[in-house]
C-alpha positions in Angstrom: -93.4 5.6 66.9 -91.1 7.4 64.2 -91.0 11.2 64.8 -92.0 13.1 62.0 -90.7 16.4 62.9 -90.9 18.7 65.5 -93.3 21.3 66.1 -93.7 24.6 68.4 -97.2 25.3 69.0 -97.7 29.5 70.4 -100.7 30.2 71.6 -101.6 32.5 74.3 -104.7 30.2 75.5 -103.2 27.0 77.0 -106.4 24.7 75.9 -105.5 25.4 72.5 -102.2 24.8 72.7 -103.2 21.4 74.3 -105.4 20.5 71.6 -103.0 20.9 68.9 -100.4 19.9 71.0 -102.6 16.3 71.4 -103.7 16.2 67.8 -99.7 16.6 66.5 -98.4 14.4 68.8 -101.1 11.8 67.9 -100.1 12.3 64.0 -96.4 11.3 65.2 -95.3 14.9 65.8 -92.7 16.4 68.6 -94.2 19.3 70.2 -93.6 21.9 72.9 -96.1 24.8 73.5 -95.4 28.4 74.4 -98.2 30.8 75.8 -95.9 33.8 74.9 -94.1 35.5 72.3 -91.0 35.7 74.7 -91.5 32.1 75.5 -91.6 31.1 72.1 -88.6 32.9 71.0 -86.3 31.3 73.8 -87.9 27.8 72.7 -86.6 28.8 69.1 -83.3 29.6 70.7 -82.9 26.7 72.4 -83.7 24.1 69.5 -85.1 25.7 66.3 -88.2 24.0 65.7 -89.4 22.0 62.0 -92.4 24.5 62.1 -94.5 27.2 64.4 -97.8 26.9 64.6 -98.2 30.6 65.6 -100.9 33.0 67.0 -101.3 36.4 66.1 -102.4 37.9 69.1 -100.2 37.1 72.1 -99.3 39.5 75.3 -96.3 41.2 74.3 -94.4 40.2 71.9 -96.7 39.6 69.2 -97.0 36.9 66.4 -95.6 39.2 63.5 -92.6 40.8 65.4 -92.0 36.9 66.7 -92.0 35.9 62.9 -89.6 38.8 62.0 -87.7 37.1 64.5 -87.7 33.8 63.8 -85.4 31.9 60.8 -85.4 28.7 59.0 -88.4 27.5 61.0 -91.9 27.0 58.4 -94.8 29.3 60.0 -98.8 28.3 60.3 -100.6 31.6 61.5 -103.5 30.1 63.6 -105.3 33.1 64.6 -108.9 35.1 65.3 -107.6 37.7 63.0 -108.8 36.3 59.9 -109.8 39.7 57.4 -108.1 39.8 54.1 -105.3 42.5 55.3 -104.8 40.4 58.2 -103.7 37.3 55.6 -101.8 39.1 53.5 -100.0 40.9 55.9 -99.0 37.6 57.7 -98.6 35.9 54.9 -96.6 38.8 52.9 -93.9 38.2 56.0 -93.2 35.1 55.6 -96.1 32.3 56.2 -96.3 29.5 54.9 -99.9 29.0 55.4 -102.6 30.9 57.3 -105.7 29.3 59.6 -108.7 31.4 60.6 -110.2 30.2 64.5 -112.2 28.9 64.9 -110.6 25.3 63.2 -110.5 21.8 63.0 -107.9 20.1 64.8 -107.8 17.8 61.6 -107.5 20.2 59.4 -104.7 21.9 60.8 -102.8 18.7 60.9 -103.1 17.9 57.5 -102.3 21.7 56.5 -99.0 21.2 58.6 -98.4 18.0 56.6 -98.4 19.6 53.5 -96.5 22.5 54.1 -93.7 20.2 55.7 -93.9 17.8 52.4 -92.8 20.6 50.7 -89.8 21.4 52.7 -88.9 17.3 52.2 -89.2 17.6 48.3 -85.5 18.5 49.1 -83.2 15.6 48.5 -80.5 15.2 51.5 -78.0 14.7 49.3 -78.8 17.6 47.3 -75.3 19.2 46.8 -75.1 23.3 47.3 -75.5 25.1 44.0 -73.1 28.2 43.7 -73.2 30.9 42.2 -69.6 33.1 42.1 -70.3 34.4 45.4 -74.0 33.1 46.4 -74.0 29.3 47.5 -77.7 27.9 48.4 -77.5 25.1 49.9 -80.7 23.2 50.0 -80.7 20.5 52.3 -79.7 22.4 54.9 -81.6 25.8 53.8 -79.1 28.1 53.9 -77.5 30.9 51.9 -74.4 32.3 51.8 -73.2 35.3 49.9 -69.7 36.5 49.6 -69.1 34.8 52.9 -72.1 36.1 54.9 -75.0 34.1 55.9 -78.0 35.7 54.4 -81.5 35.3 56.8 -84.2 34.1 54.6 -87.6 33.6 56.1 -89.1 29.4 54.7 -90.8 31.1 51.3 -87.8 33.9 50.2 -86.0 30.8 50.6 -88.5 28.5 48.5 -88.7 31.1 45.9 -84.9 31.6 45.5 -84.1 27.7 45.5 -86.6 27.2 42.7 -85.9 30.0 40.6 -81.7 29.0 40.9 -82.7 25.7 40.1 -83.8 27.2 36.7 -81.4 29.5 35.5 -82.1 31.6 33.0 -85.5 30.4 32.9 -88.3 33.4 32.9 -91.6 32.6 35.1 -94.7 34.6 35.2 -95.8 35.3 38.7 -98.5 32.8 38.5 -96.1 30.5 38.1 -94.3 30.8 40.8 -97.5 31.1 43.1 -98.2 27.6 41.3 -94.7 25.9 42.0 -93.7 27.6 45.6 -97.0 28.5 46.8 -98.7 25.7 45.1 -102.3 28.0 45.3 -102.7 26.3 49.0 -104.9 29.6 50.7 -103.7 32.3 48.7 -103.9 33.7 44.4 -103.2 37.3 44.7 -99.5 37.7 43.0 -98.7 40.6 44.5 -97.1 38.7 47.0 -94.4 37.1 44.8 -93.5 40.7 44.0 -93.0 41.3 47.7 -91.1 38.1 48.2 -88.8 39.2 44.9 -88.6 43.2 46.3 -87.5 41.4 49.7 -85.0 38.5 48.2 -83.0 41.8 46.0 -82.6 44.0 49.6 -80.9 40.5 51.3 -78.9 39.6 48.4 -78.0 42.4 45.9 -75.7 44.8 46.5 -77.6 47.6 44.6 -81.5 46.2 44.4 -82.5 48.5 41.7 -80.0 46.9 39.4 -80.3 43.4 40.7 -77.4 40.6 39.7 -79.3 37.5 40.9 -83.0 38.2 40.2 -83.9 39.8 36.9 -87.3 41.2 36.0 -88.4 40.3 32.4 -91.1 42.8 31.4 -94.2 41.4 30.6 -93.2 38.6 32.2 -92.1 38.1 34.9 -88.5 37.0 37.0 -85.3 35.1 35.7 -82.5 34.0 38.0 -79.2 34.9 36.5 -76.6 33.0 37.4 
Protein backbone atom coordinates (compact mmCIF):
# COMPACT_ATOMS: atom_id res chain seq x y z
CA UNK A 1 0.00 0.00 0.00
CA UNK A 2 1.27 3.62 -0.97
CA UNK A 3 2.03 5.62 2.28
CA UNK A 4 0.22 8.70 2.48
CA UNK A 5 2.17 10.46 5.07
CA UNK A 6 3.33 9.98 8.30
CA UNK A 7 1.65 10.70 11.38
CA UNK A 8 2.50 11.01 15.34
CA UNK A 9 -0.33 10.27 17.33
CA UNK A 10 0.20 11.79 21.53
CA UNK A 11 -1.98 10.69 23.65
CA UNK A 12 -1.51 9.96 27.25
CA UNK A 13 -4.11 6.89 27.24
CA UNK A 14 -2.58 4.07 25.13
CA UNK A 15 -6.23 2.67 23.84
CA UNK A 16 -6.64 5.86 22.17
CA UNK A 17 -3.53 6.04 20.69
CA UNK A 18 -4.29 2.47 19.35
CA UNK A 19 -7.42 3.44 17.94
CA UNK A 20 -6.27 6.16 15.90
CA UNK A 21 -3.14 4.60 15.42
CA UNK A 22 -5.44 1.46 13.72
CA UNK A 23 -7.88 3.76 11.99
CA UNK A 24 -4.63 5.91 10.19
CA UNK A 25 -2.86 3.05 9.42
CA UNK A 26 -5.98 1.55 7.83
CA UNK A 27 -6.46 4.91 5.73
CA UNK A 28 -2.75 4.18 4.34
CA UNK A 29 -1.06 6.37 7.04
CA UNK A 30 2.55 5.80 8.86
CA UNK A 31 2.19 6.13 12.49
CA UNK A 32 4.04 6.00 15.72
CA UNK A 33 2.29 6.88 19.18
CA UNK A 34 3.70 8.61 22.14
CA UNK A 35 1.96 8.51 25.65
CA UNK A 36 4.12 11.62 26.70
CA UNK A 37 4.99 15.07 25.94
CA UNK A 38 8.75 14.10 26.38
CA UNK A 39 8.15 11.08 24.26
CA UNK A 40 6.64 12.92 21.69
CA UNK A 41 9.25 15.55 21.42
CA UNK A 42 12.21 12.92 20.95
CA UNK A 43 9.87 11.15 18.22
CA UNK A 44 9.78 14.76 16.47
CA UNK A 45 13.58 14.88 16.95
CA UNK A 46 14.21 11.79 15.52
CA UNK A 47 12.04 12.09 12.29
CA UNK A 48 9.77 15.20 12.08
CA UNK A 49 6.44 13.80 11.51
CA UNK A 50 3.66 15.02 8.34
CA UNK A 51 1.27 15.82 11.26
CA UNK A 52 0.57 15.42 15.33
CA UNK A 53 -2.34 14.34 16.35
CA UNK A 54 -1.98 15.87 19.78
CA UNK A 55 -3.62 15.75 23.30
CA UNK A 56 -3.87 18.55 25.46
CA UNK A 57 -3.59 17.10 28.75
CA UNK A 58 -0.54 14.85 29.04
CA UNK A 59 1.82 14.28 32.34
CA UNK A 60 4.42 16.72 32.08
CA UNK A 61 5.15 18.27 29.39
CA UNK A 62 1.90 19.36 28.16
CA UNK A 63 0.23 19.63 24.60
CA UNK A 64 0.71 23.57 24.27
CA UNK A 65 4.31 23.79 25.55
CA UNK A 66 4.93 20.53 23.17
CA UNK A 67 3.33 22.69 20.24
CA UNK A 68 5.52 25.72 21.19
CA UNK A 69 8.04 23.24 20.57
CA UNK A 70 7.37 21.67 17.71
CA UNK A 71 8.12 23.10 13.85
CA UNK A 72 7.00 22.44 10.40
CA UNK A 73 4.85 19.46 11.60
CA UNK A 74 0.65 20.34 10.94
CA UNK A 75 -1.15 19.93 14.52
CA UNK A 76 -4.77 18.15 15.33
CA UNK A 77 -5.62 18.96 19.08
CA UNK A 78 -7.58 15.87 20.13
CA UNK A 79 -8.57 16.62 23.51
CA UNK A 80 -11.24 16.61 26.66
CA UNK A 81 -10.65 20.24 26.87
CA UNK A 82 -13.13 21.34 24.46
CA UNK A 83 -14.62 25.19 25.99
CA UNK A 84 -14.28 28.08 23.62
CA UNK A 85 -10.96 29.50 25.39
CA UNK A 86 -9.64 26.18 25.32
CA UNK A 87 -10.04 26.31 21.12
CA UNK A 88 -8.85 29.43 20.72
CA UNK A 89 -6.09 29.21 22.79
CA UNK A 90 -4.83 26.04 20.93
CA UNK A 91 -5.80 27.11 17.98
CA UNK A 92 -4.36 30.83 18.35
CA UNK A 93 -0.77 28.77 18.81
CA UNK A 94 -0.65 27.21 15.95
CA UNK A 95 -3.41 24.35 15.19
CA UNK A 96 -4.44 23.47 12.37
CA UNK A 97 -7.62 21.96 13.45
CA UNK A 98 -9.11 21.21 16.78
CA UNK A 99 -11.27 17.74 17.96
CA UNK A 100 -13.34 17.70 21.13
CA UNK A 101 -13.38 13.79 22.93
CA UNK A 102 -15.25 12.17 22.82
CA UNK A 103 -14.80 11.51 18.61
CA UNK A 104 -15.26 9.40 15.85
CA UNK A 105 -12.34 7.62 14.65
CA UNK A 106 -13.78 8.50 11.08
CA UNK A 107 -14.10 11.68 11.54
CA UNK A 108 -10.73 12.38 12.74
CA UNK A 109 -9.34 10.69 9.74
CA UNK A 110 -11.08 12.54 7.28
CA UNK A 111 -10.24 15.93 9.36
CA UNK A 112 -6.48 14.85 9.05
CA UNK A 113 -7.10 14.35 5.28
CA UNK A 114 -8.14 17.69 4.74
CA UNK A 115 -5.73 19.51 6.63
CA UNK A 116 -2.82 17.48 4.88
CA UNK A 117 -4.59 18.31 1.26
CA UNK A 118 -3.95 21.63 2.07
CA UNK A 119 -0.30 21.32 2.77
CA UNK A 120 -0.20 19.27 -0.89
CA UNK A 121 -1.88 22.23 -2.77
CA UNK A 122 1.95 23.08 -2.86
CA UNK A 123 3.46 22.20 -6.18
CA UNK A 124 7.03 20.28 -5.68
CA UNK A 125 8.43 22.18 -8.12
CA UNK A 126 7.27 25.34 -6.80
CA UNK A 127 10.49 27.48 -6.98
CA UNK A 128 11.29 29.84 -3.67
CA UNK A 129 9.92 33.26 -4.03
CA UNK A 130 12.38 36.06 -2.68
CA UNK A 131 12.07 38.82 -1.44
CA UNK A 132 15.50 41.17 -1.02
CA UNK A 133 16.29 39.40 2.05
CA UNK A 134 13.11 36.96 2.83
CA UNK A 135 13.16 33.75 0.55
CA UNK A 136 9.93 31.40 1.26
CA UNK A 137 10.39 28.46 -0.10
CA UNK A 138 7.24 26.55 -0.39
CA UNK A 139 7.79 23.09 -1.17
CA UNK A 140 9.94 22.65 1.43
CA UNK A 141 8.21 25.19 4.02
CA UNK A 142 10.78 27.12 4.98
CA UNK A 143 11.80 30.76 5.44
CA UNK A 144 14.75 32.39 5.44
CA UNK A 145 15.51 36.04 6.22
CA UNK A 146 18.72 37.79 5.81
CA UNK A 147 20.35 34.46 6.13
CA UNK A 148 18.55 33.08 9.28
CA UNK A 149 15.95 30.43 9.23
CA UNK A 150 12.88 31.84 10.64
CA UNK A 151 10.55 29.11 12.82
CA UNK A 152 7.06 29.31 11.61
CA UNK A 153 4.45 27.16 13.22
CA UNK A 154 2.10 25.18 9.74
CA UNK A 155 -0.62 28.37 9.71
CA UNK A 156 2.05 31.68 10.20
CA UNK A 157 3.51 29.75 7.48
CA UNK A 158 0.18 29.28 5.39
CA UNK A 159 -0.71 32.75 5.97
CA UNK A 160 2.63 34.20 4.83
CA UNK A 161 2.91 31.97 1.61
CA UNK A 162 -0.48 33.15 0.52
CA UNK A 163 -0.32 36.59 1.17
CA UNK A 164 3.51 36.69 -0.76
CA UNK A 165 1.83 34.92 -3.42
CA UNK A 166 -0.26 38.10 -3.75
CA UNK A 167 1.79 40.99 -3.51
CA UNK A 168 0.41 44.07 -3.12
CA UNK A 169 -2.86 42.58 -2.94
CA UNK A 170 -5.07 43.89 0.34
CA UNK A 171 -7.33 41.02 2.04
CA UNK A 172 -9.91 41.55 4.68
CA UNK A 173 -9.50 39.15 7.48
CA UNK A 174 -12.32 37.07 6.37
CA UNK A 175 -10.59 36.47 3.65
CA UNK A 176 -7.85 35.09 4.75
CA UNK A 177 -9.82 32.91 7.33
CA UNK A 178 -11.65 31.76 3.90
CA UNK A 179 -8.36 30.96 1.90
CA UNK A 180 -5.82 29.66 4.80
CA UNK A 181 -8.26 28.57 7.26
CA UNK A 182 -10.81 27.68 4.71
CA UNK A 183 -13.77 28.26 7.82
CA UNK A 184 -12.96 24.30 8.70
CA UNK A 185 -13.96 24.72 12.94
CA UNK A 186 -13.23 28.22 13.47
CA UNK A 187 -14.88 32.18 12.20
CA UNK A 188 -13.70 34.47 14.82
CA UNK A 189 -10.94 36.76 12.96
CA UNK A 190 -9.30 37.69 15.71
CA UNK A 191 -7.04 34.95 15.15
CA UNK A 192 -5.61 36.21 11.79
CA UNK A 193 -4.75 39.28 13.76
CA UNK A 194 -2.78 37.07 16.17
CA UNK A 195 -1.20 35.08 13.32
CA UNK A 196 -0.23 38.76 11.57
CA UNK A 197 0.95 40.22 15.33
CA UNK A 198 3.07 36.92 15.50
CA UNK A 199 4.43 36.70 11.57
CA UNK A 200 5.80 40.86 12.26
CA UNK A 201 7.78 39.71 15.74
CA UNK A 202 9.54 36.60 13.47
CA UNK A 203 10.26 38.56 10.50
CA UNK A 204 10.41 42.37 10.95
CA UNK A 205 13.03 44.04 12.33
CA UNK A 206 10.91 46.81 14.06
CA UNK A 207 7.09 45.15 14.12
CA UNK A 208 5.41 48.40 14.70
CA UNK A 209 6.63 49.69 11.39
CA UNK A 210 6.41 46.38 9.60
CA UNK A 211 8.33 46.00 5.93
CA UNK A 212 6.72 42.66 4.84
CA UNK A 213 3.12 42.81 6.28
CA UNK A 214 1.31 46.07 5.93
CA UNK A 215 -2.07 46.84 7.61
CA UNK A 216 -4.55 48.64 5.32
CA UNK A 217 -7.09 50.42 7.44
CA UNK A 218 -10.37 49.45 7.02
CA UNK A 219 -9.21 46.67 5.42
CA UNK A 220 -7.28 44.58 6.23
CA UNK A 221 -3.26 43.15 5.40
CA UNK A 222 -1.03 43.64 2.12
CA UNK A 223 2.25 41.81 1.72
CA UNK A 224 4.79 44.19 0.40
CA UNK A 225 7.32 42.90 -1.39
Amino acid sequence: MHVRGSILVVDDEPTIGEIVSAYLQRAGYETRVALDGEAALAAVAERSPDLIVLDLMLPGTDGLEVMRRVRGSAIILLTAKGTESDRVTGLRLGADDYVVKPFSPAELVARVDAVLRRFDTVRADEPPLAFGPLEIDPSARRVRCAGEEVALTSREFDVLLFLARHPGRAFTREELMDHVWQHTFYTDTSTVTVHIRRLRAKLERDPERPRWIETVWGVGYRFAG
